[in-house]
C-alpha positions as a Markdown table, in Angstrom:
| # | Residue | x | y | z |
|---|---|---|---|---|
| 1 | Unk | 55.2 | 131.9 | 42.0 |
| 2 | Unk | 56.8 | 133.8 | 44.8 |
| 3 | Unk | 60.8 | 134.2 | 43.8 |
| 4 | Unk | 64.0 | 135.2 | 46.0 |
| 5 | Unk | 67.3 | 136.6 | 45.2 |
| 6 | Unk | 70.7 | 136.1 | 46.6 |
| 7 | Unk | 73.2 | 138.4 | 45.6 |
| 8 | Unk | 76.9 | 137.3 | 46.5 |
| 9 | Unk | 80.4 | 137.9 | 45.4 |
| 10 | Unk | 82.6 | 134.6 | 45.0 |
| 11 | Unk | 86.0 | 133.9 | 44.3 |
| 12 | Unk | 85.6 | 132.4 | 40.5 |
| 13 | Unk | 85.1 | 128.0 | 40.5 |
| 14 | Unk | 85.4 | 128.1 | 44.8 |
| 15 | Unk | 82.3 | 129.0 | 45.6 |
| 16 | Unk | 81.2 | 126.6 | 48.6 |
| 17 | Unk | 78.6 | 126.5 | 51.3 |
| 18 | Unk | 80.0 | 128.7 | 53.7 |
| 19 | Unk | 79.2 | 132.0 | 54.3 |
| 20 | Unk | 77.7 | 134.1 | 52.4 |
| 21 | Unk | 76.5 | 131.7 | 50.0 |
| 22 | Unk | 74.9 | 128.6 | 52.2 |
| 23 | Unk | 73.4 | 130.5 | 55.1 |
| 24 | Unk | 71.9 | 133.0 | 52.2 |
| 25 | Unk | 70.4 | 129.9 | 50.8 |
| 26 | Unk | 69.8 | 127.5 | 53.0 |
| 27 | Unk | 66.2 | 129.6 | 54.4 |
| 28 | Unk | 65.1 | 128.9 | 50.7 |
| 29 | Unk | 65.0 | 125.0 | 51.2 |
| 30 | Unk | 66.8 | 125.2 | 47.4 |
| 31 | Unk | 69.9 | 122.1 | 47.0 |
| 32 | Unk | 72.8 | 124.2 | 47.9 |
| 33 | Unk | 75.2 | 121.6 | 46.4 |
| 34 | Unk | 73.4 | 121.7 | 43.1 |
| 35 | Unk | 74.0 | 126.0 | 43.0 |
| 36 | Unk | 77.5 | 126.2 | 44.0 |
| 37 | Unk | 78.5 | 123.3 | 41.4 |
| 38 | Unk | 76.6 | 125.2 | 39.0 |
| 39 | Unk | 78.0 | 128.6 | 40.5 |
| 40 | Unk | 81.7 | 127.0 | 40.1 |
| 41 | Unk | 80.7 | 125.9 | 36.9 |
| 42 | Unk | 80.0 | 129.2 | 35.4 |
| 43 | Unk | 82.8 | 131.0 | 37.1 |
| 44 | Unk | 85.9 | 128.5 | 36.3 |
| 45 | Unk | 87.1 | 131.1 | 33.4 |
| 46 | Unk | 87.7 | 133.6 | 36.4 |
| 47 | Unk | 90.1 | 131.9 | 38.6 |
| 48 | Unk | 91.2 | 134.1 | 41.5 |
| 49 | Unk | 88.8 | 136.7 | 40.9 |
| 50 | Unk | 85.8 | 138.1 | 42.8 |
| 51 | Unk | 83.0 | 137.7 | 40.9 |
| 52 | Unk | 79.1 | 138.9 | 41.3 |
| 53 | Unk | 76.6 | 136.0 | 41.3 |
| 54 | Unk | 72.6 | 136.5 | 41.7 |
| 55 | Unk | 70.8 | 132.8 | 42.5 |
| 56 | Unk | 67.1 | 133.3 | 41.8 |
| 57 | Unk | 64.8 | 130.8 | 43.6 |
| 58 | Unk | 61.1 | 129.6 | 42.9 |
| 59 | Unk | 60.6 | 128.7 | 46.6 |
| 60 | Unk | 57.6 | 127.0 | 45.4 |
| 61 | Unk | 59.4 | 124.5 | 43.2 |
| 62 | Unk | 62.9 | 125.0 | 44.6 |
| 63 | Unk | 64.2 | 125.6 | 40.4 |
| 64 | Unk | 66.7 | 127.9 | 40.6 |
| 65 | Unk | 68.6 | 129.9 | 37.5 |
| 66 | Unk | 72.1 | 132.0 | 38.0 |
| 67 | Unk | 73.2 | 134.8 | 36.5 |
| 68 | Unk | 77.2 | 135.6 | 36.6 |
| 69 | Unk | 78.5 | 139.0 | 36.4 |
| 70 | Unk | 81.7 | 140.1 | 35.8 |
| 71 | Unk | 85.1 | 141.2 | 37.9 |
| 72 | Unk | 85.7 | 144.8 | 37.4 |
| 73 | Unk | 87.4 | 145.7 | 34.4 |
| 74 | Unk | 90.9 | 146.7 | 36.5 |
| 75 | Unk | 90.7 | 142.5 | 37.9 |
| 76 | Unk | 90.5 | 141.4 | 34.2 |
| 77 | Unk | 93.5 | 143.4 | 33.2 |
| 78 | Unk | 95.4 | 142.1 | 35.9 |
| 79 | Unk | 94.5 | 138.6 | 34.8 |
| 80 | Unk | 95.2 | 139.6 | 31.4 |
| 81 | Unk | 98.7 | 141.1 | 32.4 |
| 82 | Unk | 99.7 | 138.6 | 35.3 |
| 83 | Unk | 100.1 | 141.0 | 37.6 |
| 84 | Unk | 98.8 | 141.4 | 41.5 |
| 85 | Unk | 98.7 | 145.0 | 41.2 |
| 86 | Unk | 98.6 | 147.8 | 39.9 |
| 87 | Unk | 101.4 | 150.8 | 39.3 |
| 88 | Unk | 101.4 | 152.8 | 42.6 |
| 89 | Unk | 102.7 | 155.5 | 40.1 |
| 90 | Unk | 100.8 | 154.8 | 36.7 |
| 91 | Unk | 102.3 | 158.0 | 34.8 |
| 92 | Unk | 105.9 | 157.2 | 35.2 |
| 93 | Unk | 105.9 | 153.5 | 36.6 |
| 94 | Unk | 105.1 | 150.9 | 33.7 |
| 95 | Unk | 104.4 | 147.4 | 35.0 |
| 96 | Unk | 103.1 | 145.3 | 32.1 |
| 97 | Unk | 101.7 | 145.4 | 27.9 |
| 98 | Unk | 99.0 | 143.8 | 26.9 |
| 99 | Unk | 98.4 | 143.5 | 23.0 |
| 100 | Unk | 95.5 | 145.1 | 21.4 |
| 101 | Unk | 93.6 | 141.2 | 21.0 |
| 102 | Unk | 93.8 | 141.1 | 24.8 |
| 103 | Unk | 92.4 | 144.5 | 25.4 |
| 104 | Unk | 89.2 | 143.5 | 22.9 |
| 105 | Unk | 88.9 | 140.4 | 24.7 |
| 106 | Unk | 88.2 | 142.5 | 27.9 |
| 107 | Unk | 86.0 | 145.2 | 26.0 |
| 108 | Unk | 83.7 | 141.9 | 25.1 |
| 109 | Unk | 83.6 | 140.6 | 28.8 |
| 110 | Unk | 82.7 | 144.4 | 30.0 |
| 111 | Unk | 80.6 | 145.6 | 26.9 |
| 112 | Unk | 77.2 | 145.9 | 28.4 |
| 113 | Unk | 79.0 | 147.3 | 31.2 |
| 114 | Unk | 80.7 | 150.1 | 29.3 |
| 115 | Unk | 79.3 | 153.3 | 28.3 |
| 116 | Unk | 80.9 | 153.8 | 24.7 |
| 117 | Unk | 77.9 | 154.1 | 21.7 |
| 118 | Unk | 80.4 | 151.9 | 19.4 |
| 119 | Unk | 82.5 | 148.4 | 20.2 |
| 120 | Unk | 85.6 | 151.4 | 19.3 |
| 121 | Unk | 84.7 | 153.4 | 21.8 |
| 122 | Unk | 84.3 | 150.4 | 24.2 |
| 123 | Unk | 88.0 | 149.6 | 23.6 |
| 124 | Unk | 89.2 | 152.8 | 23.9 |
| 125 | Unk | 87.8 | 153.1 | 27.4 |
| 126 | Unk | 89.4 | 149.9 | 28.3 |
| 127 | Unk | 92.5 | 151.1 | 27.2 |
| 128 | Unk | 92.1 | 154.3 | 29.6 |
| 129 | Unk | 91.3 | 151.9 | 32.4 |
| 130 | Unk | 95.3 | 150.4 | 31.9 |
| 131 | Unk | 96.7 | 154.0 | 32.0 |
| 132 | Unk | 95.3 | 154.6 | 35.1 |
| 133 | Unk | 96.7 | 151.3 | 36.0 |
| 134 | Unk | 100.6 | 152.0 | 34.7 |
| 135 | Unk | 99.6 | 149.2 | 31.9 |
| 136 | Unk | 101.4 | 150.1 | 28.5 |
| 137 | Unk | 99.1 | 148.5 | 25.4 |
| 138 | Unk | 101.1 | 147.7 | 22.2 |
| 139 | Unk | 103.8 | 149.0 | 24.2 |
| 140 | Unk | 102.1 | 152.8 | 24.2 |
| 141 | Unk | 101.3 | 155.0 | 27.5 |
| 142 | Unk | 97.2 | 154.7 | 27.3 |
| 143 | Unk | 96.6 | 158.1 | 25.9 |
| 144 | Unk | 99.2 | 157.0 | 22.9 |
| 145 | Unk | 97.8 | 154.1 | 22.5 |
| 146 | Unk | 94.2 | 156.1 | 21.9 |
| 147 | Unk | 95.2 | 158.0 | 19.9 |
| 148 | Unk | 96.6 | 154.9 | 17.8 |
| 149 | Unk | 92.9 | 153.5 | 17.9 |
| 150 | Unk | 91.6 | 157.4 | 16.5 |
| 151 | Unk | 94.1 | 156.8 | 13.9 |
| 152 | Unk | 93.0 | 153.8 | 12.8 |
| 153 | Unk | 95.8 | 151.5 | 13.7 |
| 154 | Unk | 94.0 | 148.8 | 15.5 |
| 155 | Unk | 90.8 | 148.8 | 12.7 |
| 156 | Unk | 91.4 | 145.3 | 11.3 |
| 157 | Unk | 91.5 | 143.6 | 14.7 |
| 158 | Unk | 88.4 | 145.8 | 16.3 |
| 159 | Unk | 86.3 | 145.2 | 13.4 |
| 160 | Unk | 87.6 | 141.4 | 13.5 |
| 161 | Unk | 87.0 | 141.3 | 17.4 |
| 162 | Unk | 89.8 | 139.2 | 17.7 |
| 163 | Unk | 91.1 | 138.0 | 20.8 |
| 164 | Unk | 93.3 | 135.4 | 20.1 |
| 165 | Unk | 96.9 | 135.2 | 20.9 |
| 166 | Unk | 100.1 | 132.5 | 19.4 |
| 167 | Unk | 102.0 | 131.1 | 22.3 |
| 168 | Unk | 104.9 | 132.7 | 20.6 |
| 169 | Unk | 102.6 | 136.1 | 21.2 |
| 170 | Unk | 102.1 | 135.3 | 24.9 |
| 171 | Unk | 105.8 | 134.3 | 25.1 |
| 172 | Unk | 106.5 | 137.7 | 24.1 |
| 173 | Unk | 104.7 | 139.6 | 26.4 |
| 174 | Unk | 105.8 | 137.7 | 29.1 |
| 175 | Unk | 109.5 | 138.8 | 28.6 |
| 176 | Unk | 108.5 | 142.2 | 28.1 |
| 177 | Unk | 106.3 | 142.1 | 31.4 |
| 178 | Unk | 109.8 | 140.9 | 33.5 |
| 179 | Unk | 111.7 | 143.1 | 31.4 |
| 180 | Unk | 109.8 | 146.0 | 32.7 |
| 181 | Unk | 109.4 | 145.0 | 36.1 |
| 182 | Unk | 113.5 | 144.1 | 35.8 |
| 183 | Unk | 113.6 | 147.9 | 35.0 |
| 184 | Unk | 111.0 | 149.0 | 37.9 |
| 185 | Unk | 113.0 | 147.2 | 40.6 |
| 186 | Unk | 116.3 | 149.0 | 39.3 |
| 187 | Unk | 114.4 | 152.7 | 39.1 |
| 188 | Unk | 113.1 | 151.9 | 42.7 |
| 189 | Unk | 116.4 | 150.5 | 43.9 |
| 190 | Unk | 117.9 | 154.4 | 42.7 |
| 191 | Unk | 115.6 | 156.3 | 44.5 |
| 192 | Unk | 115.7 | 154.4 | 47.5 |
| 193 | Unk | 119.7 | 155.1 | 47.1 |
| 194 | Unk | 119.2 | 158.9 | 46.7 |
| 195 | Unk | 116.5 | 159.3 | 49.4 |
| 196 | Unk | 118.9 | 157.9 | 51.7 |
| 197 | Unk | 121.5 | 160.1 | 50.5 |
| 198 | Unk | 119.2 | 163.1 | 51.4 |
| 199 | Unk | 118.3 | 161.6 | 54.8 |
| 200 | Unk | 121.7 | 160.9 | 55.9 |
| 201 | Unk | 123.4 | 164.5 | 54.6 |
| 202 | Unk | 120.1 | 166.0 | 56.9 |
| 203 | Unk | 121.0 | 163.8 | 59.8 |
| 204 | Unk | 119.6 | 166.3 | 63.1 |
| 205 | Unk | 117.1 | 168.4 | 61.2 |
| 206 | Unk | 113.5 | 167.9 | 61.9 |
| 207 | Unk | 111.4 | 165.2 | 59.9 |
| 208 | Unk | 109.3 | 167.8 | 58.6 |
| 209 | Unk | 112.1 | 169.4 | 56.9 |
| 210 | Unk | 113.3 | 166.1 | 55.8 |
| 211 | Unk | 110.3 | 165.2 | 54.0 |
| 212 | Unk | 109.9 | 168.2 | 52.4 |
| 213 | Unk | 112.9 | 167.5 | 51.2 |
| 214 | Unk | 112.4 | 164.2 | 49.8 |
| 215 | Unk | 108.9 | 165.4 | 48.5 |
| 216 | Unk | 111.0 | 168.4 | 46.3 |
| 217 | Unk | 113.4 | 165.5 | 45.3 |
| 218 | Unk | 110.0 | 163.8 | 44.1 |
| 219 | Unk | 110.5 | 160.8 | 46.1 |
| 220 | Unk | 107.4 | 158.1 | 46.3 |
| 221 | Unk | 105.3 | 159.3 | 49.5 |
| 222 | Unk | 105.1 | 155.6 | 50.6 |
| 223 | Unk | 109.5 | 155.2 | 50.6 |
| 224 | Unk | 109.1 | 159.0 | 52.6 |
| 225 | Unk | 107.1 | 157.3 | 55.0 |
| 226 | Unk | 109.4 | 153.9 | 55.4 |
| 227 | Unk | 112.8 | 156.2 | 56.0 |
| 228 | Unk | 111.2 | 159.4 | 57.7 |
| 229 | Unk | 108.0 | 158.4 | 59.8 |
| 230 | Unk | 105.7 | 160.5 | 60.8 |
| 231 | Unk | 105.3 | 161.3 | 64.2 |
| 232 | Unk | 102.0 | 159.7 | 66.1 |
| 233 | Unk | 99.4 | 162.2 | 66.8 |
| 234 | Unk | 100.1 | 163.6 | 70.8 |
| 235 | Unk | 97.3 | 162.1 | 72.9 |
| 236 | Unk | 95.4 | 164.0 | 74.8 |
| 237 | Unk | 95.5 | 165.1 | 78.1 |
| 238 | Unk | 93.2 | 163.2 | 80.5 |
| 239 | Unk | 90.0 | 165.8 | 80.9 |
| 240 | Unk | 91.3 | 168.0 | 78.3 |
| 241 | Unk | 88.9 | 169.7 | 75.9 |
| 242 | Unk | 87.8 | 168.4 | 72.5 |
């Protein structure tokens, strides 16, 4: 029996016939409406996520089977959190908690992805994943929040695997997710006040000495970049050397 694979990545329950997926199949002679129904299928619980998909085809009988990967572990936090993205500035700029059930839940999805010898270790590395992120967990910075899980704090529910949340739970976090972004959008709102402050007292000095500046005043590169620009590279001469 002479088998093919098609590797793809599609958005979770859209998958459709257009490219990648139909023209990758189509050569095959396999029913392309019977794999992406199956493909959305299996991929519903990942709604607005990329997700990897491998069809494997008996071209002899046209059977096929699919196998569904997983989004990488920073998408399901997202989802998890119901955020877009990530902190630009993870050590100081908080933008969500997620409860220790939600981070287990994750560490199941990813665990034969992960590189931990125990299902504690697993979750600890999860946990390090939303620290890099700006992603407080039971309302600790990551490496608190470790160090919680060393202690033993979180035994009961990683033993348990538990994953489940009350809508009261979820409630919850939800007002601590806007209270934090609430808190994020007055910090930023601050430093966008003093960084303008700086700029205007330098008014006539060069930009490099204005960003320097605003870098020893520890202001976000990107907000240095929206009020002092850069200037363009010169463009070369016409027959210059390069």
């Amino acid at each position: 029996m002479a088998k093919q694979t098609v590797d793809v990545m599609v958005e979770g329950g859209k998958a459709t016939a257009a490219p990648p997926l139909g023209p990758a199949l189509g050569p095959l002679g396999v029913n392309i409406g019977q794999v992406v129904a199956e493909i959305n299928k299996k991929t519903g619980e990942f709604k607005g996520m990329q997700v990897p998909v491998k069809v494997t085809v008996d071209t002899s009988t046209k059977e096929f089977s699919i196998a569904i990967g997983t989004p990488p572990t920073s998408a399901l936090i997202k989802k998890e959190a119901k955020i877009e993205t990530a902190s630009g500035r993870p050590n100081t700029e908080k933008v969500a908690d997620l409860r220790i059930e939600q981070i287990i839940k994750i560490a199941k999805m990813k665990e034969d992805k992960l590189t931990g010898k125990t299902f504690k270790e697993k979750v600890k590395e999860i946990i390090g994943t939303c620290n890099s992120m700006g992603i407080l967990v039971e309302k600790l910075p990551g490496v608190e929040a470790i160090k919680a899980v060393d202690a033993g704090k979180f035994d009961k529910q990683i033993k348990e695997q538990r994953t489940e949340l009350s809508a009261e739970e979820l409630q919850k976090l939800e007002e601590e997710k806007n209270a934090l972004l609430a808190d994020l959008t007055k910090k930023k709102e601050a430093e966008k006040t003093r960084a303008q402050e700086i700029v205007t007292s330098m008014a006539g000095k060069e930009k490099k000495e204005i960003r320097g500046k605003l870098k020893e005043a520890k202001v976000s590169i990107a907000l240095i970049n929206e009020l002092v620009p850069e200037d363009a590279p010169a463009a070369a001469a016409p027959g210059a050397k390069k």
